[in-house]
C-alpha positions as CSV (number, residue, x, y, z in Angstrom):
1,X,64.0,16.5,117.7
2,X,64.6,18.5,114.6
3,X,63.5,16.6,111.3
4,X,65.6,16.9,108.2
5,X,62.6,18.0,106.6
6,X,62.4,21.2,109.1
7,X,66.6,21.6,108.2
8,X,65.6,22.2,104.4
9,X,62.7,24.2,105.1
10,X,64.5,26.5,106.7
11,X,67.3,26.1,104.1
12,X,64.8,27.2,101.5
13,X,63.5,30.5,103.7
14,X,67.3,32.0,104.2
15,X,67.7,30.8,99.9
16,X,63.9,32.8,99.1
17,X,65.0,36.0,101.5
18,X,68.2,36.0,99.5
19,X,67.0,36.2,96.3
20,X,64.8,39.1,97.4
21,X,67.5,40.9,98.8
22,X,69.5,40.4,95.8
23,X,66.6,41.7,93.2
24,X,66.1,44.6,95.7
25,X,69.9,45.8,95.2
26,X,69.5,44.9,91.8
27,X,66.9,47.8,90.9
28,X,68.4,49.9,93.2
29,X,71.5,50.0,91.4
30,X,69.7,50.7,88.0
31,X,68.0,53.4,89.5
32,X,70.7,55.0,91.3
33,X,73.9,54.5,89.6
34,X,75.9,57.0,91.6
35,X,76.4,54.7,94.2
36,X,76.8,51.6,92.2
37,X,80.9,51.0,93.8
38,X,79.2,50.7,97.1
39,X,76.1,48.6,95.9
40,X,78.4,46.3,94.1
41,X,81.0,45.9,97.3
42,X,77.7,45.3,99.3
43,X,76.7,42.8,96.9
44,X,79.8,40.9,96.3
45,X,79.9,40.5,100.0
46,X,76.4,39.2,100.5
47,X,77.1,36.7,97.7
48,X,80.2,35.8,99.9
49,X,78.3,35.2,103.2
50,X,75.5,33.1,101.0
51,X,78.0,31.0,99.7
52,X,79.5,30.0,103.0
53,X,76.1,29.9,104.9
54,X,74.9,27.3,101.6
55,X,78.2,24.8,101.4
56,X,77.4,24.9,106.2
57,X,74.1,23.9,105.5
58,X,75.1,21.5,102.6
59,X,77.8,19.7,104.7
60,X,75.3,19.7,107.9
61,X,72.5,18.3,106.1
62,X,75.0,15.2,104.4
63,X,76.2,14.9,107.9
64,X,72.8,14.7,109.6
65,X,71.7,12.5,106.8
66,X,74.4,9.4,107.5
67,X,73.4,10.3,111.5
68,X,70.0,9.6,111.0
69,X,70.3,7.0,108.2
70,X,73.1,5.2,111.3
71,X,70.0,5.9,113.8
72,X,67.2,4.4,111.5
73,X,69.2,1.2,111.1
74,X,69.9,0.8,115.1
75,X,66.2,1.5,115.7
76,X,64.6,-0.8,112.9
77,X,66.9,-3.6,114.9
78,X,66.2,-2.3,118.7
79,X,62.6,-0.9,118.5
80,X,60.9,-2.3,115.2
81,X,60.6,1.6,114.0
82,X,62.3,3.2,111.2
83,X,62.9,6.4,113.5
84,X,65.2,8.5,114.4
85,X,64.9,8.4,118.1
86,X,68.0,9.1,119.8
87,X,70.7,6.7,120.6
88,X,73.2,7.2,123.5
89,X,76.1,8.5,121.7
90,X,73.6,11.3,119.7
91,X,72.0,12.1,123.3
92,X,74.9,12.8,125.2
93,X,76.4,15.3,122.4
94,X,73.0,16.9,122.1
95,X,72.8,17.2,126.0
96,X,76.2,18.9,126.1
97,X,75.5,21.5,123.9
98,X,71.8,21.9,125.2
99,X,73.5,22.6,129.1
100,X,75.6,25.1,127.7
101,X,72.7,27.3,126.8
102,X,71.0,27.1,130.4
103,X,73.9,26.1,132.6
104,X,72.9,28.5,135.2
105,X,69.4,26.4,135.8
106,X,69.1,23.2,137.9
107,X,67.7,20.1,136.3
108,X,67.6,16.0,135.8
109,X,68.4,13.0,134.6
110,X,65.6,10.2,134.4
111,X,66.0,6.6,133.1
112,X,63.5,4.8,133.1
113,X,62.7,0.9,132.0
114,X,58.9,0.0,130.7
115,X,59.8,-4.0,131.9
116,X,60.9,-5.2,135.4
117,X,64.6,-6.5,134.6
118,X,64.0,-5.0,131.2
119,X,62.6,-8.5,130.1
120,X,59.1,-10.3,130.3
121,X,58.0,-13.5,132.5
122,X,57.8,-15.4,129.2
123,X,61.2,-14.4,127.7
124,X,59.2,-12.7,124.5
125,X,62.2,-10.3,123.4
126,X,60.2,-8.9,120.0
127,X,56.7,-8.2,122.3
128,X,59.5,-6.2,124.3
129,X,61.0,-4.1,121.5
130,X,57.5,-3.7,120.0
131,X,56.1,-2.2,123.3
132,X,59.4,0.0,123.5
133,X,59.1,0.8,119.9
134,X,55.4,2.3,120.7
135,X,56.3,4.2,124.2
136,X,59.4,5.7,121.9
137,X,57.1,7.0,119.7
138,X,55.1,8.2,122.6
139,X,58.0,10.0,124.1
140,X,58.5,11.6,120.4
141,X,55.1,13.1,120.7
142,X,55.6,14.3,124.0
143,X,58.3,16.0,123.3
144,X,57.4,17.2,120.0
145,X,59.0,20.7,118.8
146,X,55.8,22.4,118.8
147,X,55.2,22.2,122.6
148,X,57.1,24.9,123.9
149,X,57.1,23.3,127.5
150,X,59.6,20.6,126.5
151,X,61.9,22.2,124.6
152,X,64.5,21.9,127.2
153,X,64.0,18.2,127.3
154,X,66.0,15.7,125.1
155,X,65.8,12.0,125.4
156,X,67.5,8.9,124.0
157,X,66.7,4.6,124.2
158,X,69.9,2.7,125.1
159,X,69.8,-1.1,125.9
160,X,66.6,-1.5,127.0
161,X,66.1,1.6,129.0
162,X,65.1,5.1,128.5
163,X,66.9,8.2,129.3
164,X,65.5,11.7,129.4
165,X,67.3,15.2,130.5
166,X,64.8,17.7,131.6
167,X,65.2,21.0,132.7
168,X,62.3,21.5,135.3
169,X,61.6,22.5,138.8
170,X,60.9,19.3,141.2
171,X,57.0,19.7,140.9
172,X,57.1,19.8,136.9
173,X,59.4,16.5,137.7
174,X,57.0,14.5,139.7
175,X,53.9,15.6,137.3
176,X,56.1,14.1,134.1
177,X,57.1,11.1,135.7
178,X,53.5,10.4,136.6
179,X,52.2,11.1,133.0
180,X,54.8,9.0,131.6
181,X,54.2,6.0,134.0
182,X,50.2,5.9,133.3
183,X,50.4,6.2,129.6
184,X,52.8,3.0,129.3
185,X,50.2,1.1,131.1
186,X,47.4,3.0,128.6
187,X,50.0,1.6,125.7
188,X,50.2,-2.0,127.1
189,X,46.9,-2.1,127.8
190,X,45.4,-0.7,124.7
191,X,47.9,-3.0,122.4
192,X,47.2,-5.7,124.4
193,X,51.3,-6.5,125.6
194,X,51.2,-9.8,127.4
195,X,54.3,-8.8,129.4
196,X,55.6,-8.2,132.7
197,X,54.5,-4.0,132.7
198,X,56.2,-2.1,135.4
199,X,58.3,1.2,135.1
200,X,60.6,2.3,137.7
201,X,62.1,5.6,137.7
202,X,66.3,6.7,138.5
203,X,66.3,10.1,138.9
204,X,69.8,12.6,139.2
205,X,69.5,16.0,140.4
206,X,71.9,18.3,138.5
207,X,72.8,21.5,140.1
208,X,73.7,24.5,138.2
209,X,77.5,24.6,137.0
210,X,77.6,20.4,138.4
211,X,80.9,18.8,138.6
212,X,80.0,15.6,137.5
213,X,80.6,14.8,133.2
214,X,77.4,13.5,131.7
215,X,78.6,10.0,131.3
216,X,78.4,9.9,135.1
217,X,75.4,11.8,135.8
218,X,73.9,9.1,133.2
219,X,75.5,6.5,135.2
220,X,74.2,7.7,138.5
221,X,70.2,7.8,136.7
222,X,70.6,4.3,136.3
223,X,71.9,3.1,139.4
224,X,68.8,4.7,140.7
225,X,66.6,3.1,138.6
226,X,68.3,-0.7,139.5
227,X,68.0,0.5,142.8
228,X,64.3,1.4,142.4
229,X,63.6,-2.0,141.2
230,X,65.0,-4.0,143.4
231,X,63.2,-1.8,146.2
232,X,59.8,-2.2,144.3
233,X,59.9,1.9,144.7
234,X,58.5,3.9,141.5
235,X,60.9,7.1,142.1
236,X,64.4,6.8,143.7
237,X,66.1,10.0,143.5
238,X,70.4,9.5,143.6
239,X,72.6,10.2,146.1
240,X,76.4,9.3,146.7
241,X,75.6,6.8,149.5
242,X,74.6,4.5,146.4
243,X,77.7,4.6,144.9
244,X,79.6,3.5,148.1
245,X,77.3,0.7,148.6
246,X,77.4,-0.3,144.6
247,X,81.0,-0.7,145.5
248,X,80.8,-2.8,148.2
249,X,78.0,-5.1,146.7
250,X,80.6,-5.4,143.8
251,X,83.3,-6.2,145.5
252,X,81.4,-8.9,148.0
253,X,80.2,-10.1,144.6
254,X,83.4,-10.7,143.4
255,X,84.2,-11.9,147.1
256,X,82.0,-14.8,147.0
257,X,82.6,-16.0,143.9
258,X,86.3,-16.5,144.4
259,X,84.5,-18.5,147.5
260,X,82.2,-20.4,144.9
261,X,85.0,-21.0,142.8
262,X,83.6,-19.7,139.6
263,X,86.1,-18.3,138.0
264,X,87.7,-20.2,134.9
265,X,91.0,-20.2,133.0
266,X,91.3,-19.8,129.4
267,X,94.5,-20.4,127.1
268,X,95.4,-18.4,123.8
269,X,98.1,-20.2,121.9
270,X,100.4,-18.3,120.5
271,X,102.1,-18.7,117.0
272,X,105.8,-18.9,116.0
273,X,106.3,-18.2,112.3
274,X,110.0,-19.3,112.0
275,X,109.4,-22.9,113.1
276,X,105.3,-22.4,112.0
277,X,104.3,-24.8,115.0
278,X,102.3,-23.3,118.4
279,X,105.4,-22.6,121.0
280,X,103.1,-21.5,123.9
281,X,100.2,-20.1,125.2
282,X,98.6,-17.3,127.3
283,X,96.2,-17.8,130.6
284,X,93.1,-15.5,130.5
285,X,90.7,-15.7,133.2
286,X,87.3,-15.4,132.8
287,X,84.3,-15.2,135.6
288,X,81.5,-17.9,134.8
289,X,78.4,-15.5,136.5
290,X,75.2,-17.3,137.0
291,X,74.0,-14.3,137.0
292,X,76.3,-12.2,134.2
293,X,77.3,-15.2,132.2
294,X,81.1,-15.4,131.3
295,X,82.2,-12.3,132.1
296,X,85.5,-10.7,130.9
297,X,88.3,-9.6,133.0
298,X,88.0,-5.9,132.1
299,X,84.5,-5.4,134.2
300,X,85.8,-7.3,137.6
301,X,89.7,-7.0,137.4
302,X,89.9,-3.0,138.4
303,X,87.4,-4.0,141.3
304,X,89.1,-6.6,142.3
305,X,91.7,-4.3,143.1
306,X,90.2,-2.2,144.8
307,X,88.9,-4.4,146.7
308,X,92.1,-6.3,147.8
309,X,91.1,-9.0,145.9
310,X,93.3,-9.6,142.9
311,X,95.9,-11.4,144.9
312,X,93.3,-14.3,145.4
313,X,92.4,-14.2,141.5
314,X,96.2,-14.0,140.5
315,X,97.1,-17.1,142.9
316,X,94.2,-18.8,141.2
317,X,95.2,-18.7,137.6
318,X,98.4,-19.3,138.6
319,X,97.6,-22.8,141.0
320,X,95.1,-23.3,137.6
321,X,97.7,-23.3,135.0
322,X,100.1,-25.4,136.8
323,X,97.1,-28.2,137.4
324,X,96.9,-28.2,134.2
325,X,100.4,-28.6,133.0
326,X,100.4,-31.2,135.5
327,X,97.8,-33.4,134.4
328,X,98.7,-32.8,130.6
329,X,102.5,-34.2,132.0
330,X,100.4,-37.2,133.4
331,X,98.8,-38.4,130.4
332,X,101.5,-37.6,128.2
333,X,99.8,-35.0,126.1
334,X,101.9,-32.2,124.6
335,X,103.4,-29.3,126.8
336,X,104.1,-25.7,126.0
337,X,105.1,-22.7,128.0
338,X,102.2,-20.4,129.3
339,X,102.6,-17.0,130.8
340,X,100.4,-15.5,133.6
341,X,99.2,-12.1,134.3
342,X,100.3,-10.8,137.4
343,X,99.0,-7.0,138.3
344,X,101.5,-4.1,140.3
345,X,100.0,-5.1,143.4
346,X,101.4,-8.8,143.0
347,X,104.8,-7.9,141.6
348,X,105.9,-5.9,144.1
349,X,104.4,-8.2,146.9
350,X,106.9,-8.9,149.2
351,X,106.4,-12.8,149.2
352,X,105.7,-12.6,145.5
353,X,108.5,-14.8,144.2
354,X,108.3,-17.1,147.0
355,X,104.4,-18.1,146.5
356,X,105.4,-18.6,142.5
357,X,108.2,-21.1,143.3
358,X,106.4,-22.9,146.3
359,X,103.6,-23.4,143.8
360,X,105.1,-24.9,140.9
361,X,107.3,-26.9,142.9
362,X,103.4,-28.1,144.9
363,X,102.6,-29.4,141.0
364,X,106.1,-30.5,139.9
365,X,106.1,-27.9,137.0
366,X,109.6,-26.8,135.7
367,X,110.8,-23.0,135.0
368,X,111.0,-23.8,131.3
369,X,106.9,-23.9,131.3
370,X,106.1,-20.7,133.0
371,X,106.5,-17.6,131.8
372,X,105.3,-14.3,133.8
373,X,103.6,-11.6,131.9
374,X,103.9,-7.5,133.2
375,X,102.7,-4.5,132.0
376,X,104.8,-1.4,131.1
377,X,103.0,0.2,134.2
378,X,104.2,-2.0,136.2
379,X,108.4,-1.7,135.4
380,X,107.1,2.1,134.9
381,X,106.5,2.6,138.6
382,X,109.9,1.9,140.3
383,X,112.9,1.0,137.4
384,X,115.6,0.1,139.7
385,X,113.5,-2.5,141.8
386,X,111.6,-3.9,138.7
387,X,115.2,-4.8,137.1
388,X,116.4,-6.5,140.6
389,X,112.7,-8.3,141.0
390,X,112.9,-9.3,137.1
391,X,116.5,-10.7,137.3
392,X,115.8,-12.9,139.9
393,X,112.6,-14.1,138.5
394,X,114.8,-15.2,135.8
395,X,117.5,-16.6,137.6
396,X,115.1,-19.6,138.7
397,X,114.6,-20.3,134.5
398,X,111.6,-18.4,134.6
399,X,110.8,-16.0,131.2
400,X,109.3,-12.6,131.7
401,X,107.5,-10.8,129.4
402,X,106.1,-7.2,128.6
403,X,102.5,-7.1,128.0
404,X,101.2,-4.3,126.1
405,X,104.1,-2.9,124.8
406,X,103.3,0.6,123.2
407,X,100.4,1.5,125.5
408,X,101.5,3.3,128.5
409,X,104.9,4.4,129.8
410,X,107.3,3.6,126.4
411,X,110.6,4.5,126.7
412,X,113.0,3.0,123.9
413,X,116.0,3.6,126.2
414,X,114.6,2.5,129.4
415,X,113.5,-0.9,127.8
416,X,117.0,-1.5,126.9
417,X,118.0,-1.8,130.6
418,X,115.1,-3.8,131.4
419,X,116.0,-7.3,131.5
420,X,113.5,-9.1,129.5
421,X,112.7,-12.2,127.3
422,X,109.8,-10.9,125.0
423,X,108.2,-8.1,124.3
424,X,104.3,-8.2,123.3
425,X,103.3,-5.2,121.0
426,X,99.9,-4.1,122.0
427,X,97.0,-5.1,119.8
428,X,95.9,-1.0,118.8
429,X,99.1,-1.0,116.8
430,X,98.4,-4.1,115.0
431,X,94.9,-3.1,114.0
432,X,95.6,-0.9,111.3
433,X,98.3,-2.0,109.5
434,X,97.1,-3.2,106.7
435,X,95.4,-0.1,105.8
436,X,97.5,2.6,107.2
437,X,101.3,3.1,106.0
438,X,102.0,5.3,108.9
439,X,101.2,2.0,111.2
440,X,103.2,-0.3,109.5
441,X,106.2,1.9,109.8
442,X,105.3,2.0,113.7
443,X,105.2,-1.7,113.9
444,X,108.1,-2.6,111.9
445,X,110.4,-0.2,113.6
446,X,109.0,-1.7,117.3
447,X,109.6,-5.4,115.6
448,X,113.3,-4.2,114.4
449,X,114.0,-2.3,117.7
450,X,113.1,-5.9,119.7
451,X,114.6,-8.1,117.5
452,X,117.9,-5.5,117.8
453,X,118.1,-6.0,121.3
454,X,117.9,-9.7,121.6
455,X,114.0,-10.1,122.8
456,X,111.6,-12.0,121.4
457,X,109.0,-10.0,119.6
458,X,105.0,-11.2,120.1
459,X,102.2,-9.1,118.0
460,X,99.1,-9.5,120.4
461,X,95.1,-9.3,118.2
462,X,96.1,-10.4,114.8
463,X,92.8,-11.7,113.8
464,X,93.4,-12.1,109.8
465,X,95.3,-13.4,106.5
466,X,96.7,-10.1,106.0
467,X,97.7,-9.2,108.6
468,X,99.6,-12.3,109.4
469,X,101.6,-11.4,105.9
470,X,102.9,-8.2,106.9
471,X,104.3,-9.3,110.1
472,X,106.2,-12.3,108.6
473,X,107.4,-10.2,106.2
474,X,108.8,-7.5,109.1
475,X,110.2,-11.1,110.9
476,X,108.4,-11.1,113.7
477,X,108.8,-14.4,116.0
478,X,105.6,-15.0,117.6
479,X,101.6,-14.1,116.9
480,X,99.0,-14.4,119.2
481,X,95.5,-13.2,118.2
482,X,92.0,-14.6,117.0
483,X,93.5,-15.8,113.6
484,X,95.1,-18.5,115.3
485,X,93.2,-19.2,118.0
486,X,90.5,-18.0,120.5
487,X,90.9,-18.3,124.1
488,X,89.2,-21.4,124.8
489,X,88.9,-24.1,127.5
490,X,92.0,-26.1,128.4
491,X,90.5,-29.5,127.1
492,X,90.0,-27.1,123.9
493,X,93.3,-26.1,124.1
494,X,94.7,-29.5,124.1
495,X,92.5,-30.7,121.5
496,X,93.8,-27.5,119.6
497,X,97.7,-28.8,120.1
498,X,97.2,-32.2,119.3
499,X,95.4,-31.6,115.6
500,X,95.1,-28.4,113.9
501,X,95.8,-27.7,110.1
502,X,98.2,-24.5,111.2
503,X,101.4,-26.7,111.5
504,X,100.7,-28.9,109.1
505,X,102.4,-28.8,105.8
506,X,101.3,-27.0,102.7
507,X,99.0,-24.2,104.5
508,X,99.5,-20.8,103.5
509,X,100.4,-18.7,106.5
């Protein structure tokens, strides 16, 4: 890895080779004046080409300085070093540009971990970062600029595991991979690490001119490596087979925890700023791993549809929510409205509507405390039989809203025709308008634009004081976002609607 210290040095060579040249001219000018219009043309132009080559290196060598300064802070925390070994972000540019250069050669991907499960038998995380803190200063060494053997190889650490792109023949491969491996047991031995010491290897095989973008190539490395360790093998080298089988395990994953009921239902309240009292609430689910912990939606949800799953884990929040409503009715606790997220494949089910009503009328739940939630790619996908399916959601009392309004298929004149109760304007908007002009504009106009057309207008991730101010001024109805509450467990949720200081009286919002 190039050091700052090499930038400058070489910095100072081009300034010391200028000066030279320019004393050189400078005599020869003096002694031959004749051609001084061409000497000083020459010159001008030299002076020129310095100037631009100094403010590069100036600018290059501020921007490498917050790089590394970012780098030294991530690896004082990750491996107890004040280095400026490689994260994954800095690898993956460097690899991209190093590939360039030799594209026409075949090489690999290797990711390696120095723990089994990148973890110890007695839980000691700091003993862990310690021993990767040493082995990444073994790798720097290795790899050092002065060994013209490696310097085709670039490397990086990224959440507990190693990853190193080397452009090699197969032999040169197998002879690193073995030097590697016997030096981090020479490392654990020799600084006594009382840990669980066992590398296993992921290897991809990149052909010249590959197909595949880095971040998958990466991707495919590790797989190989998770593979390698389940397998007890030291070297597994990738092929596509593993990704079909990932799949499946994934999806039979998901499969039997549906079976093992552990997924969970959470509820975001949402806040109304014209009556400044909670009118209702979202339903979020989350999966409760044993193995992952609580895992959010955005890892299994796109699997589960794949997988022909998501109808299961729709009809379960659903069948969730109204339990709940209908033991909150029961013991006389305060009821609100929540919406559900249903995905395309649901809403354009052909017993869709029917499995909605049959359900709520299996818990006794009225229209008036369901709401249904769709994204704009869902209407996007068929207008004329999202407006029929919509209307006669609506004609059983039921409200539908648009999710995410803003992210994906916005069309101002389109959403006129669509029959809805409430638009929700996607969080990414909301982020930056207290700091950006340009944003608040945006927001406003989507708040006026709702408000103009008789829906309901719900800002989604408003997660501050400030935020909060600029929206009441625009007039927006409803806010749902951290600032108000979290998604939390129902008996949270409850607790949340029966004392909060939010609606009381006297609190700035």
């Amino acid at each position: 890895m190039r050091s700052l210290k090499s930038r400058l040095i070489s910095f100072y060579i081009a300034l010391g080779i200028f000066i030279a040249l320019f004393i050189t001219l400078i005599l020869f000018l003096t002694f031959l004046p004749n051609i001084q219009i061409w000497i000083t043309s020459l010159l001008t132009l030299l002076t020129l080409a310095f100037g631009i080559f100094a403010t590069i290196m100036f600018f290059n060598y501020n921007s490498q300085k917050n790089v590394n300064k970012d780098l030294i802070e991530e690896n004082k925390y990750n491996l107890h070093r004040e280095s400026v070994f490689y994260n994954y972000n800095t690898f993956v540019s460097k690899i991209s540009s190093n590939w360039e250069k030799v594209n026409s050669q075949d090489g690999y991907v290797i990711a390696f971990s120095c723990l089994r499960n990148n973890g110890s038998l007695n839980n000691s995380a700091d003993r862990a970062s310690e021993l990767n803190g040493v082995v990444s200063d073994y790798i720097c060494d290795l790899f050092a600029e002065n060994k013209p053997d490696y310097k085709d190889y670039i490397y990086c650490y990224n959440r507990g595991t190693f990853i190193i792109s080397a452009i090699c023949n197969e032999n040169r491969l197998n002879s690193l991979i073995a030097e590697i491996e016997s030096n981090i047991y020479r490392i654990a031995k020799e600084n006594d690490f009382r840990l669980y010491i066992q590398p296993y290897f992921g290897v991809y095989a990149r052909k010249a001119y590959d197909t595949r973008q880095i971040h998958e190539m990466i991707a495919c490395a590790s797989l190989s490596r998770e593979i390698a360790e389940r397998n007890f093998e030291t070297i597994v080298m990738f092929n596509n087979s593993m990704l079909e089988n990932k799949a499946k395990e994934e999806i039979e994953e998901i499969s039997n925890a549906i079976d093992r009921q552990e997924f969970v239902v959470y509820y975001q309240a949402k806040y109304c700023l014209t009556t400044k009292r909670f009118n209702s609430s979202e339903a979020l689910v989350r999966w409760n791993s044993p193995e992952h912990g609580l895992v959010s939606p955005m890892k299994f949800i796109d699997k589960a549809e794949n997988g022909g799953l998501i109808h299961k884990i729709d009809m379960f929040v659903f069948e969730q929510v109204c339990k709940d409503l209908n033991e909150s009715k029961r013991k006389g606790r305060r009821l609100l409205p929540v919406s559900v997220n249903f995905s395309l494949y649901e809403f354009y089910g052909q017993n869709f509507i029917d499995d909605i009503i049959n359900t709520m009328e299996k818990y006794n739940i009225p229209p008036s405390l369901i709401q249904l939630e769709i994204t704009e790619g869902t209407t996007g996908v068929n207008t004329f039989l999202s407006i029929a399916i919509i209307k006669k959601i609506r004609e059983y009392g039921i409200k539908v809203l648009m999710d995410d309004f803003g992210v994906g298929y916005s069309n101002f004149n389109n959403l006129k025709n669509m029959p809805f109760d409430a638009i929700k304007i996607d969080k990414s908007f909301i982020d930056n308008i207290v700091e950006d002009e340009k944003s608040r504009q945006i927001v406003k106009f989507m708040i006026e634009f709702i408000k103009e057309t008789g829906m309901e207008a719900i800002a989604e991730g408003v997660d501050n004081q400030n935020q909060v101010d600029i929206l009441k001024r625009f007039r927006l109805d409803t806010i749902q976002g951290f600032f108000y509450s979290r998604p939390i467990p129902y008996n949270e949720y409850e607790a949340l609607l029966a004392n909060n200081n939010f609606e009381k009286k006297g609190l700035k919002i």
